[in-house]
C-alpha positions in Angstrom: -110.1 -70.2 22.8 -107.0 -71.8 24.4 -106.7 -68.6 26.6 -110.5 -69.3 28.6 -109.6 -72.0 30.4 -107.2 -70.0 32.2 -109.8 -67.9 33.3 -110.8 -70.6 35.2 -107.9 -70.3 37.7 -109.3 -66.9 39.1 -112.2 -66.2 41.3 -114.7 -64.0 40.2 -113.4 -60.4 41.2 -112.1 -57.9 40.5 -108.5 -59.5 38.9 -110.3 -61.4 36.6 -112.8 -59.0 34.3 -109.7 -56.7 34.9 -107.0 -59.5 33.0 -109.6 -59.7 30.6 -109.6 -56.7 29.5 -106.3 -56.3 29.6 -104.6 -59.0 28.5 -107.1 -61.9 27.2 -109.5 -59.9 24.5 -106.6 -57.9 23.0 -104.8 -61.2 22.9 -107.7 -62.8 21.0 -107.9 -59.9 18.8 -104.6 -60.1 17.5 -104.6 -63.4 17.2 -107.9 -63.1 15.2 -106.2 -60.4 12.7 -103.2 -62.3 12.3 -104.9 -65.7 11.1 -105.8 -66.4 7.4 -108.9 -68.3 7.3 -108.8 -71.1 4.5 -110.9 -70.8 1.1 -114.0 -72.3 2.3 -113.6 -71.0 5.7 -113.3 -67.2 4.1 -116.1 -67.3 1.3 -117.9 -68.3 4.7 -116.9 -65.3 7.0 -117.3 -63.1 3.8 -121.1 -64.0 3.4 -121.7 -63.7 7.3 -120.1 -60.6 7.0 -122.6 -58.6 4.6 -125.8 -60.5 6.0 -124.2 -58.9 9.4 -124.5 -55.3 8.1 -127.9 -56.3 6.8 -129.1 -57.4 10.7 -127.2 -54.5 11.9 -129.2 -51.9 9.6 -132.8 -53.6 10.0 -132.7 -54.2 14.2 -134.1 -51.6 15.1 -137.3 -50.6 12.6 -137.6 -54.0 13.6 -137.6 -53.9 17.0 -140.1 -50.5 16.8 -142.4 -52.9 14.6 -142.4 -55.4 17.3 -143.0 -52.7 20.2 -145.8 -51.6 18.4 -147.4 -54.7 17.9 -146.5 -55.8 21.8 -148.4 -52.2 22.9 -151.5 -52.9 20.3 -152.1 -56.5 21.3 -151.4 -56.2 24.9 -152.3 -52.6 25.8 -149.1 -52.5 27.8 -145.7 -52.5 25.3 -142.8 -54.1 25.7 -142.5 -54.7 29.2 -145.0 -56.5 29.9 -143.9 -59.5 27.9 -141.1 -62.0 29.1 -138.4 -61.2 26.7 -139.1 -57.6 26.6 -138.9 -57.8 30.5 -135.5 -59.7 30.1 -134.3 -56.8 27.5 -135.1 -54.2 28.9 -133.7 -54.4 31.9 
């Protein structure tokens, strides 16, 4: 977090996505692995971390169900609603 202020300095370009990539998210990365979360802080990330598989694995039936509701009600899927317009595109 103490790295994205410094993004601020550069314009949006080319240089910046570019540093990013390069320098910032592996930075954060290593950071991230290197770090031992405290007792409460861990029992946390443990528990987001299986109900994260759980999301993972249920998304998409999920999102077919939805689809399929959106094309019965409205005749016309997905699309035509606003967050399926957003997504989609």
């Amino acid at each position: 977090m103490g790295a994205l202020p410094a993004l601020a300095l550069f314009r949006p370009g080319l240089v910046a996505p570019f540093l990013c990539v390069l320098l910032v998210f592996p930075l954060v990365v290593l950071l991230g692995a290197k770090s031992e979360p405290s007792t409460g802080v861990g029992r946390c990330c443990d528990a987001l971390g299986k109900a994260s598989y759980c999301v993972y694995v249920l998304h998409r039936p999920l999102g077919a169900l939805v689809y399929a509701a959106a094309l019965q009600f409205t005749g016309q899927g997905w699309k035509s609603s606003p967050p399926g317009a957003v997504w989609s595109s």
